[in-house]
C-alpha positions in Angstrom: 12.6 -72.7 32.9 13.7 -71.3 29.7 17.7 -71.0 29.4 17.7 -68.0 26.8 20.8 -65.3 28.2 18.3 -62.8 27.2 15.0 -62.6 28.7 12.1 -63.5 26.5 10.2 -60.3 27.3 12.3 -58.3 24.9 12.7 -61.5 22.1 8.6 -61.2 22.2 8.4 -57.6 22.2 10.7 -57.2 18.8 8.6 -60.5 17.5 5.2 -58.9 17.4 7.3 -55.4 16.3 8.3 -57.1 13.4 5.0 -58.8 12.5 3.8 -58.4 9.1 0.5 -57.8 10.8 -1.5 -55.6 13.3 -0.9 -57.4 16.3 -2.4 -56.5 19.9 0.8 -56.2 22.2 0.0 -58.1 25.6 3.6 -58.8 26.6 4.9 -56.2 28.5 3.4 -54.4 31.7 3.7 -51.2 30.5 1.5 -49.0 31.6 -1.2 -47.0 29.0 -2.9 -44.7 30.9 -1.6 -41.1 31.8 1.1 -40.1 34.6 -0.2 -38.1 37.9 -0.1 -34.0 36.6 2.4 -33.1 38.7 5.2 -35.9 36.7 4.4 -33.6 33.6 4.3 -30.7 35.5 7.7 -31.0 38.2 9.8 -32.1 34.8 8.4 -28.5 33.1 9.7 -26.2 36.5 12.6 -28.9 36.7 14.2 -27.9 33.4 14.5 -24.2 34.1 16.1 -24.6 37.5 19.9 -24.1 38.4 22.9 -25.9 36.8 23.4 -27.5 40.6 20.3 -29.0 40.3 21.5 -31.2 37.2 24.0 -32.8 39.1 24.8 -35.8 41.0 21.9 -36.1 44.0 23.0 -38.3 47.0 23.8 -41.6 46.3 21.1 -42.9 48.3 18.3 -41.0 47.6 16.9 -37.5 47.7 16.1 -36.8 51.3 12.6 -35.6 51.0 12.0 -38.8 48.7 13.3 -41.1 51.2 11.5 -38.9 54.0 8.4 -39.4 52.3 8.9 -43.1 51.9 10.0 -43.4 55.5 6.8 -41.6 56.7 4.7 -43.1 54.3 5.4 -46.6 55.5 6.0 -45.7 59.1 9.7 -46.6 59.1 13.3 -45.2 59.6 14.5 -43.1 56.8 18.2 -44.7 57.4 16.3 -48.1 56.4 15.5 -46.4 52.8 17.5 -46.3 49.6 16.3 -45.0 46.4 16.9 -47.7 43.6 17.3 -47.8 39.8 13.5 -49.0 39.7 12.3 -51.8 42.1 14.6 -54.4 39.7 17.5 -53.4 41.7 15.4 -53.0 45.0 15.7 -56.9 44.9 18.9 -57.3 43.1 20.6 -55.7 46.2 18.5 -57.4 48.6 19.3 -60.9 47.0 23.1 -59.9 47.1 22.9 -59.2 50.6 21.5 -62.6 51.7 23.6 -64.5 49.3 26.6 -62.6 50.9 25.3 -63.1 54.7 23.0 -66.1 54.7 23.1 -69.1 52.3 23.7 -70.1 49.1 20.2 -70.8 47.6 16.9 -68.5 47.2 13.6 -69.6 47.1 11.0 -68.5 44.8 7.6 -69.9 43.9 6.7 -71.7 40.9 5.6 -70.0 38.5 8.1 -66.9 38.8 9.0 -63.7 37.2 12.6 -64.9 35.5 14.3 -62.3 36.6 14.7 -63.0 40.0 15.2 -66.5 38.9 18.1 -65.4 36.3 19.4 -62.4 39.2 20.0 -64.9 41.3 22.1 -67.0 39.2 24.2 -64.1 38.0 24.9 -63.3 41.4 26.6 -67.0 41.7 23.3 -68.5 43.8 21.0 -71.4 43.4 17.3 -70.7 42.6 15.1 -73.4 43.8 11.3 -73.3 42.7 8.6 -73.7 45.1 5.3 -75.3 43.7 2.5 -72.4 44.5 -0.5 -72.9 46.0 -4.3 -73.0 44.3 -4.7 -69.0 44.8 -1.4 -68.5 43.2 0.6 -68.0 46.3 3.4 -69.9 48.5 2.0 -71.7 51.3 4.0 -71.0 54.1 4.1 -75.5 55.1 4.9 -76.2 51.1 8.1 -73.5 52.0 9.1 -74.7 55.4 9.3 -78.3 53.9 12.0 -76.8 51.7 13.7 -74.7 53.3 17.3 -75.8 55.0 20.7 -74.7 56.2 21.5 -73.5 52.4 18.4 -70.8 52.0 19.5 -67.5 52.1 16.0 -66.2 51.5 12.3 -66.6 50.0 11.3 -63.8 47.4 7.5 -63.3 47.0 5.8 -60.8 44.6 2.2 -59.7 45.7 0.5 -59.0 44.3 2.0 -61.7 42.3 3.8 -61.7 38.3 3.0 -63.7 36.5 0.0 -65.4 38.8 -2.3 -62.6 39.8 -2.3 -64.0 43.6 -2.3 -61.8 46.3 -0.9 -62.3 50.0 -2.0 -61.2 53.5 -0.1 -60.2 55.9 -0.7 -63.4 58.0 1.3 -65.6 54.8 4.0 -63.1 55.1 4.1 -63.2 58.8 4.5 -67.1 58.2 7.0 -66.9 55.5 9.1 -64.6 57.5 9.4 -67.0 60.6 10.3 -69.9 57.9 12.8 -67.4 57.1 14.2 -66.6 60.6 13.8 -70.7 61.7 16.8 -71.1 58.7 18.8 -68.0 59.5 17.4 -66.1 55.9 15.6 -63.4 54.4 12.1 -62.6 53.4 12.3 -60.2 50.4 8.9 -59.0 49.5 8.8 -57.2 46.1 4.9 -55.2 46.3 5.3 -53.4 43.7 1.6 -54.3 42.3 0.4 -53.2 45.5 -1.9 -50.5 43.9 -3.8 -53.0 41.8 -5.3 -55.4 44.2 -8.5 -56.2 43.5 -10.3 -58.1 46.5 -10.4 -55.5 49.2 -8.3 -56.6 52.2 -6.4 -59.2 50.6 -3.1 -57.0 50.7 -0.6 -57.1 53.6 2.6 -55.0 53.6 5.3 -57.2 55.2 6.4 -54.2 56.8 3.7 -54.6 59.2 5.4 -57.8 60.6 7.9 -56.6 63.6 11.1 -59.2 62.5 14.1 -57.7 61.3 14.9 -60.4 58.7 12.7 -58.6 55.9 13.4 -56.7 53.4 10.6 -54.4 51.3 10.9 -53.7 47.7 8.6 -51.1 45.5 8.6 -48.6 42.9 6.5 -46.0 41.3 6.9 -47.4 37.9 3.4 -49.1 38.0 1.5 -47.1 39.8 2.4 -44.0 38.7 2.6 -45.1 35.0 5.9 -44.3 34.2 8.5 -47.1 34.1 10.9 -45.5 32.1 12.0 -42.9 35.1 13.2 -45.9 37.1 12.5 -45.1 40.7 12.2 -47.1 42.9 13.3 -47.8 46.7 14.5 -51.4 49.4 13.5 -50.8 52.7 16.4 -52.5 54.5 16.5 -54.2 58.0 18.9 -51.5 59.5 22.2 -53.6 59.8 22.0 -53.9 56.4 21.2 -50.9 55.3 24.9 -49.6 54.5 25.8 -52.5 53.0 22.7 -52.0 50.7 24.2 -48.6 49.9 27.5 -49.4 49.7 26.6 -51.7 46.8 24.3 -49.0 45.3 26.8 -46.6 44.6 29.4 -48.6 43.3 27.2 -50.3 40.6 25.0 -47.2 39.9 27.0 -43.8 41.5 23.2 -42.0 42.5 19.8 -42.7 40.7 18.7 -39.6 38.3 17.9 -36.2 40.4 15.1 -35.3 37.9 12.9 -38.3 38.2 13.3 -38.3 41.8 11.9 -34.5 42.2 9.2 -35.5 39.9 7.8 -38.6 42.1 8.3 -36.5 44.8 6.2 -33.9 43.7 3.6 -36.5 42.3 3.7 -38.4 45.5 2.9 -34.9 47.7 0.0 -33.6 45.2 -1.9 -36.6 43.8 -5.3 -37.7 45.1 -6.3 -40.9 45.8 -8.7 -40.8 43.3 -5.7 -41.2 40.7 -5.0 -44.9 42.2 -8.7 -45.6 42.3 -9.3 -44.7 38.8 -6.4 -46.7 36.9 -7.2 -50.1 39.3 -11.3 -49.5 38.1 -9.9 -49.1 34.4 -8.0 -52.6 34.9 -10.7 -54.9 36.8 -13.2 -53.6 34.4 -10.6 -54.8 31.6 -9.3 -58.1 33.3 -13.3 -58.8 33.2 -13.9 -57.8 29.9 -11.0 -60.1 28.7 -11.3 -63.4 30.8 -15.4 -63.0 29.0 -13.5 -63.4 25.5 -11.5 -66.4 27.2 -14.6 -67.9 28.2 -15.7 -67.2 24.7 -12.4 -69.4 23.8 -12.9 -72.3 26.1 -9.6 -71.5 27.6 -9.0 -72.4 31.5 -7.8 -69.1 33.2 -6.8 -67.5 36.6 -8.6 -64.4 37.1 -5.9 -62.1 38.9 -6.8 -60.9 42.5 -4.2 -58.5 41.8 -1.8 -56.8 39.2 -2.8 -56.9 35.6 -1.6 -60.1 34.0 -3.8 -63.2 33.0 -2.8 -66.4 32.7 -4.7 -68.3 30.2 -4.3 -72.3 28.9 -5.5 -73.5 25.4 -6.6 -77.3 25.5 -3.5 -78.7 22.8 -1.8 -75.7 23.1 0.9 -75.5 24.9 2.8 -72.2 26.2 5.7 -73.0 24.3 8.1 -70.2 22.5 6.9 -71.5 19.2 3.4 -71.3 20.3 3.4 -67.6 21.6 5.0 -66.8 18.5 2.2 -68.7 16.4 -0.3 -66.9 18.2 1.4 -63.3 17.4 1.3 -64.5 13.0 -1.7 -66.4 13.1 -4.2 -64.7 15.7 -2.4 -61.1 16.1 -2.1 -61.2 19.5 1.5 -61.1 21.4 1.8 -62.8 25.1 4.4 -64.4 27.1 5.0 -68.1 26.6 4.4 -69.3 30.5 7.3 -71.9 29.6 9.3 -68.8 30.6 8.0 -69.2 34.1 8.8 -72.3 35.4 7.5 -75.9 34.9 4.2 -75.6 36.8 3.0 -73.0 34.1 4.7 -74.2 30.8 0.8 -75.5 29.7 -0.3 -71.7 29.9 0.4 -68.4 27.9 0.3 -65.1 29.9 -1.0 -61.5 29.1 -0.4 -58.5 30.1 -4.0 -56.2 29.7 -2.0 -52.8 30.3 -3.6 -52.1 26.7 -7.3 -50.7 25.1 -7.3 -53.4 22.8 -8.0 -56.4 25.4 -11.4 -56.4 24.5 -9.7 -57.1 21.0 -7.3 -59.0 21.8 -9.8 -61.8 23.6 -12.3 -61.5 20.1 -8.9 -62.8 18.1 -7.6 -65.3 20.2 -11.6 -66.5 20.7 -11.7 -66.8 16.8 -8.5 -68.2 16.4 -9.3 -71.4 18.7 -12.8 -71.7 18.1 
């Protein structure tokens, strides 16, 4: 796991920025394709409306954003709180179990970094969890290593930076493994529009415990991650403390970019959802072909948007990723940034219209 203070998304990102060349950025998940109408639209009516309506909005949430959430995934609106993007979703859930339950948080192996560097800023223990062959925890793999210090298990599914999906069954597992060791489940789904194998997906707000905690956003789906909303759906008795914490570190989230997902969320059709996961299967294929094309070993993603890719004698070092970005114009994430389990593989994000591209360069660069 790499030590850098600063995560290595943004060290990649001013990398390739800074390339003397035309590179084909693969590094962040930042979505390409356009916003529902009614983002564009909401901000338009939002910025002739009333001076009170520029002002602080509750703390926890517009109402009718939270209601909506609530209804939408059949839960309590009390159990809701509107977050500065799903990031601090699981920031405030991991504070809450380190607080309550334990000292140390299992994640799998290989593993977004943030949670892994969140939970050391918040004075806890990561502890990496090999995955299984489809890219997700096995539920025996966990119980083996869980104890009396585990204060909860954070999974991502559909999963960064593995493209494995899990079904409600695996979560129903995982949360018991959770209760068994007094801890949380927190289930950060905020992929969960970009699963590709019908089915696949379960919520683990369909499992009746109240040691979970859900975490999502509208960042991804709705293409627009610089607005920052996102939500926790809390077990209710810790709920307040949820808020509490909120405020104090953040006051309210922004009014604006509320009312616009709100608007989005009441007037866009499904079709919208349909439509941007079509655009990315038909792109994850068209780029694991040029991989093929390379001789690389890959991991097709059941869900999200992010390959994983390994080069024979080419490991996913720093220096590599950085080689690859002079060399073969093409910028991805050193899976050393990951964990162990992945520090053989390189990872790429295809949230661009140059992966076709992008798999022709790194195909001619290794040939």
């Amino acid at each position: 796991m790499d030590d850098h203070d600063r995560p290595l998304f943004f060290h990649m990102m001013e990398y390739a920025a800074k390339a003397d060349r035309d590179v084909v950025n693969m590094v962040s998940g930042n979505p390409d394709w356009e916003p529902p109408e009614a983002i564009r639209t909401g901000l338009k009516r939002y910025a002739d409306g009333e001076v009170d309506t520029f002002q602080y909005p509750p703390s926890e949430g517009l109402f009718d954003l939270r209601r909506a959430i609530a209804d939408r995934e059949d839960v309590d609106i009390d159990r809701v709180v509107i977050t500065n993007g799903a990031g601090e979703a699981n920031y405030l859930a991991m504070a809450a179990a380190l607080d309550r339950f334990g000292e140390e948080i299992l994640m799998a192996d290989p593993v977004y970094p943030y949670y892994y560097k969140r939970t050391g800023m918040l004075g806890g223990t990561p502890r990496l969890v090999p995955i299984d062959s489809d890219g997700t925890l096995d539920p025996d793999t966990v119980r083996g290593a869980a104890g009396d210090d585990t204060a909860a298990i954070v999974v991502n599914s559909p999963n960064n930076p593995t493209g494995g999906v899990y079904g409600g069954e695996t979560k129903r597992e995982l949360a018991a493994v959770a209760a068994t060791n007094d801890a949380l489940l927190i289930s950060d789904e905020v992929y969960e529009r970009f699963v590709y194998d019908e089915g696949s997906f379960g919520s683990a707000l369909s499992i009746d415990a109240d040691n979970v905690v859900v975490t999502n956003a509208f960042s991804k789906s709705m293409a627009i991650t610089g607005f920052r909303v996102g939500y926790g759906i809390f077990p209710t008795e810790l709920a307040e403390s949820a808020r509490t914490r909120h405020m104090l570190v953040n006051v309210a989230g922004s009014r604006p970019a509320q009312k616009a997902v709100l608007d989005a969320l009441e007037a866009t059709p499904e079709s919208y959802y349909e439509r941007n996961r079509k655009l990315l299967d038909d792109r994850i294929d068209t780029f694991c072909d040029g991989l093929d094309a390379a001789g690389a070993a890959y991991t097709r993603p059941q869900g999200g948007f992010y390959v994983m890719a390994r080069f024979d004698g080419y490991p996913g070092t720093l220096e590599n990723a950085e080689r690859l970005v002079d060399a073969a114009g093409v910028a991805g994430m050193p899976g050393a940034a990951f964990g162990e389990s992945r520090a053989e593989w390189l990872r790429f994000a295809v949230v661009t219209p140059r992966a076709e591209e992008a798999a022709a360069r790194l195909a001619a660069y290794f040939e």
